[in-house]
C-alpha positions in Angstrom: 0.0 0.0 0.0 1.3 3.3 -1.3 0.9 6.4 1.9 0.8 9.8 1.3 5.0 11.0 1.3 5.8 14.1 3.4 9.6 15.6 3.1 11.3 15.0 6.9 13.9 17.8 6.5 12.4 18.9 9.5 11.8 16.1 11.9 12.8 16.3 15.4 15.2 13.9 15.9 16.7 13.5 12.2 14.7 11.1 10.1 18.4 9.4 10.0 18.9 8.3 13.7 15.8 6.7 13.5 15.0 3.1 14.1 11.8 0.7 14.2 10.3 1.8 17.0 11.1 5.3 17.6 9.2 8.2 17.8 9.5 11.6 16.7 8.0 15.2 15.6 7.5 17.3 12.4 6.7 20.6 12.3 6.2 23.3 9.5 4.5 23.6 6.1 4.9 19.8 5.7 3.2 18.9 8.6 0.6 21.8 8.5 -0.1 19.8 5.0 -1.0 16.4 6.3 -3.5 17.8 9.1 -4.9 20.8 8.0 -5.0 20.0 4.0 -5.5 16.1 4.3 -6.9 16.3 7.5 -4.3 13.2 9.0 -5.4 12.5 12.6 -4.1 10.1 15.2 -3.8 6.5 14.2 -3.3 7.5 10.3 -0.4 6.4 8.6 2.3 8.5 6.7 5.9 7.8 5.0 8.5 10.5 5.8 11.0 10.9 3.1 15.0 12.2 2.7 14.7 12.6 -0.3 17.4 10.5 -1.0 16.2 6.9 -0.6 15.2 7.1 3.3 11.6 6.1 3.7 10.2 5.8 7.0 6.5 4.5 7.3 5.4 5.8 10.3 2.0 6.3 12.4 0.6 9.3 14.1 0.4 9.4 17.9 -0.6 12.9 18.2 -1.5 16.5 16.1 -1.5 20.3 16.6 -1.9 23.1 14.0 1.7 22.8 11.7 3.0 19.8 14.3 2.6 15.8 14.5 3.8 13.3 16.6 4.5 9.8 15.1 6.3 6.2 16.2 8.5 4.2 13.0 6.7 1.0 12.3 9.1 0.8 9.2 13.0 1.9 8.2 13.7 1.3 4.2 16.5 2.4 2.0 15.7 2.6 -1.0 18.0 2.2 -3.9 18.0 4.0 -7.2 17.6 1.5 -10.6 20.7 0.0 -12.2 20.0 2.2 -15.2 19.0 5.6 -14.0 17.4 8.5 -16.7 17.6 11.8 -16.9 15.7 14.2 -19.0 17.3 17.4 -20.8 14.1 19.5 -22.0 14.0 22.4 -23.6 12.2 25.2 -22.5 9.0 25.5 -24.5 5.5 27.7 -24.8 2.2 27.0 -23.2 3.4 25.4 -19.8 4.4 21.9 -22.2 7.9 22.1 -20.8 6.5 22.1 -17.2 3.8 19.4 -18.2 7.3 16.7 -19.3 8.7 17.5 -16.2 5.8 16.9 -14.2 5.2 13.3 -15.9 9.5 12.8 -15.9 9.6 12.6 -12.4 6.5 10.9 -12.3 8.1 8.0 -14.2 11.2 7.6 -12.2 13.5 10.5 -14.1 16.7 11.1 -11.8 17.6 14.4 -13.1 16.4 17.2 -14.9 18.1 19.8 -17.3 16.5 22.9 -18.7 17.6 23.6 -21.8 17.7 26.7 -23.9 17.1 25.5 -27.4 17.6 28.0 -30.7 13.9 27.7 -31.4 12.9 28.2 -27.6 10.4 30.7 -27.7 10.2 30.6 -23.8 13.6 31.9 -22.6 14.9 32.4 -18.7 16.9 35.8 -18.9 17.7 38.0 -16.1 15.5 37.5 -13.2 13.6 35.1 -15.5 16.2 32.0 -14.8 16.4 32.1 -10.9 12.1 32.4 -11.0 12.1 29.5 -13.7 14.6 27.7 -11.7 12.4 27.6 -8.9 9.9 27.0 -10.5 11.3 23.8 -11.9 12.4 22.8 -8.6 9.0 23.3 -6.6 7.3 20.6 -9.9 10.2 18.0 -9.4 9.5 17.9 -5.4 5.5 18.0 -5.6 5.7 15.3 -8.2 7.6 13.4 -6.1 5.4 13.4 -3.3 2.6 12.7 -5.6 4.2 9.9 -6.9 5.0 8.5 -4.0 9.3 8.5 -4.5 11.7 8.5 -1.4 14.3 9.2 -4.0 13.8 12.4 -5.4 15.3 13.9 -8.5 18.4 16.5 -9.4 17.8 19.6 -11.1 20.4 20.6 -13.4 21.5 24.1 -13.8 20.1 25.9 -17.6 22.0 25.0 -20.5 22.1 27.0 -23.9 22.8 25.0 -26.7 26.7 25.4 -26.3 26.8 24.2 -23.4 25.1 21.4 -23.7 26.9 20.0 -26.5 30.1 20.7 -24.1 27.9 18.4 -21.3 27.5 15.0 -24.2 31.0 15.6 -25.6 32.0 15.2 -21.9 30.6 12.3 -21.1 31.7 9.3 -20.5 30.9 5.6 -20.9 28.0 5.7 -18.0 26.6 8.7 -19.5 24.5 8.1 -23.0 22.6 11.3 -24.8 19.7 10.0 -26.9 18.3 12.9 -28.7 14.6 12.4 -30.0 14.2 13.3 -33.6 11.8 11.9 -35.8 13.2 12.3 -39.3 16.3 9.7 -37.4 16.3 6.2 -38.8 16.9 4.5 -35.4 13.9 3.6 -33.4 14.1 4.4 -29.9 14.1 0.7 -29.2 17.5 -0.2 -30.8 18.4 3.0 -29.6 18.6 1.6 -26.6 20.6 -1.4 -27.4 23.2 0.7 -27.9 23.1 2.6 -24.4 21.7 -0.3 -22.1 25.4 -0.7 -20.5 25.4 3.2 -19.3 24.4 4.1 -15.8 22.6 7.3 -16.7 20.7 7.5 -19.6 19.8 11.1 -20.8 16.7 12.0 -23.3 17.1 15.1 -24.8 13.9 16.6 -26.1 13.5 19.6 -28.1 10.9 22.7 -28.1 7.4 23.0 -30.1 9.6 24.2 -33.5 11.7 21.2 -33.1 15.8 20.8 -33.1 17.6 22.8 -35.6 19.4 21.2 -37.8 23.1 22.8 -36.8 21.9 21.4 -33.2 21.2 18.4 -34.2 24.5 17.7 -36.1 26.5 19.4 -33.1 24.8 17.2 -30.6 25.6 13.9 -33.0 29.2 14.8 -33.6 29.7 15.6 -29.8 28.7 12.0 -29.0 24.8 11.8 -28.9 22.5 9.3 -30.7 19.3 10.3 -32.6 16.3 8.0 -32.1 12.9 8.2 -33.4 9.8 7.4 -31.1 7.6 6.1 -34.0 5.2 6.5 -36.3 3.7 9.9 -35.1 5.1 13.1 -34.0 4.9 14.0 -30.4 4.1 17.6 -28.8 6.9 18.9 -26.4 5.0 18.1 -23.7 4.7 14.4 -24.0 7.6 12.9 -26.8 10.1 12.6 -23.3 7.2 11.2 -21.1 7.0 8.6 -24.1 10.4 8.1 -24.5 11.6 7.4 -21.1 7.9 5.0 -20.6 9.1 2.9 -23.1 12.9 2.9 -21.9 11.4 2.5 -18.6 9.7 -0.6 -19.8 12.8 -1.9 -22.0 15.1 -1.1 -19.1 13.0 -3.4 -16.5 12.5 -0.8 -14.8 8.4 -1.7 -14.4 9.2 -4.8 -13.3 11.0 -3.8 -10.4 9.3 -4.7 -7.0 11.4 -2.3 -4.7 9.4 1.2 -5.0 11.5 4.0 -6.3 
C-alpha cells in the first residue's frame, strides 16, 4: 500500500537516527499539510521521506496546528535503478515544458536539465532564470510526493545549446545522450541497445519548433545518438514522457518490486 509521502527535512530527531520503533516530531508547512490540508489525525499512517532513498513508514500518535507526533513501524533504504534516466528539455511555450517534467519525475526521471534550445520561444533571462529555476524545482519535489518516491530527482542548472553540446562531448561511458528526432532512422528501441550498458541515460527533447538542424549535427558529432519514437510526431510536452515510458519498460525498470 502506497501512503501519502511528506519531506522529513524537519523532523525532530533526524529522520536518520531513526529506528523501528522510535518516535519523533514534524513541524512546519509539511506537517501543517497532512493535518490541515488532508486532514491526518491520530492513528493514520504516513511515509516520511529524505529525499534520498530514506523512507520511513510511520504512524501518528498525536496532532497540533503545523506539528505531529508519530512512532516508526518501518526503516527502508531505497535504492536508485541500475539504469538511471535523466531528461534534458527544452524550455517550451504553453506550460508543455513544465507538463514533461511533471510526468518525468512521475516515471522515475533522476535528473532534470533545462535547456535553452535555438527555437525556444520561452527563454529564462535576467531574473527570469532564478524564478524559472524555482519554478522547476518546486514541480520535481510536488511530483515526487505525488508519486509516492523517497528518492527524489536533481535539477540541473540551464543550458544554452553550447553548453550542452560541451555536457555530451564530456561524457563518459556511463553517461549516454539519446536525442529524440523523428526524421532519425533509429527507433528508440534499438536506440537503446546501444546505451543499455550506461548508468545514466539522458533523453534530450527539443521545443514545439523542433531541433535545428546545426543542433542536431552538433549534438551527434559531440557524441549523442538520434532515435525516433515512431510513427507519429509527439508535442513537447509528452515525446520525453513517451520516451523514457518505453525505456522504462525496455530497461525493467516496471518490473521492479522495490518502489523508487
Amino acid at each position: 500500500m502506497f501512503l501519502p509521502v511528506f519531506l522529513g527535512d524537519e523532523s525532530s530527531p533526524p529522520l536518520s537516527s531513526l529506528q523501528e520503533g522510535g518516535c519523533g516530531s514534524l513541524k512546519g508547512t509539511e506537517a501543517a499539510h497532512a493535518v490541515a490540508s488532508l486532514r491526518l489525525g491520530v492513528g493514520d499512517s504516513l511515509d516520511l521521506v529524505d529525499g534520498k532513498g530514506l523512507r520511513l513508514s510511520c504512524q501518528i500518535l498525536a496532532t497540533d496546528k503545523n506539528y505531529l507526533e508519530f512512532e516508526v513501524l518501518q526503516v527502508m533504504h531505497l535504492s536508485l535503478p541500475e539504469t538511471q534516466f535523466g531528461l534534458i528539455q527544452a524550455l517550451s511555450k504553453g506550460g508543455r515544458d513544465e507538463q514533461a517534467v511533471e510526468s518525468a519525475v512521475e516515471l522515475g526521471v533522476s535528473r532534470v536539465r533545462p535547456w535553452a534550445a535555438q527555437r525556444s520561444i520561452v527563454q529564462w533571462k535576467g531574473q527570469k532564470l532564478q524564478r524559472g529555476s524555482k519554478k522547476w524545482l518546486s514541480l520535481l519535489q510536488a511530483a515526487a510526493k505525488q508519486s509516492r518516491r523517497a528518492n527524489w530527482p536533481l535539477l540541473d542548472p540551464l543550458a544554452d545549446s553550447r553548453k550542452l553540446r560541451e555536457i555530451i562531448a564530456a561524457g563518459s561511458r556511463e553517461e549516454k545522450f539519446l536525442l529524440l528526432d523523428p526524421d532519425a532512422s533509429l527507433p528508440l528501441t534499438e536506440a537503446w541497445e546501444q546505451v543499455r550498458q550506461a548508468k545514466m541515460v539522458q533523453v534530450i527533447v527539443g521545443p514545439e519548433g523542433g531541433v535545428s538542424p546545426e543542433e542536431t549535427a552538433d549534438f551527434r558529432a559531440a557524441g549523442a545518438i538520434t532515435a525516433r519514437l515512431g510513427p507519429t510526431v509527439l508535442r513537447s510536452s509528452s515525446a520525453g514522457p513517451a520516451a523514457l515510458a518505453a525505456l522504462g519498460l525496455c530497461s525493467g525498470l516496471w518490473g521492479r518490486k522495490e518502489s523508487l
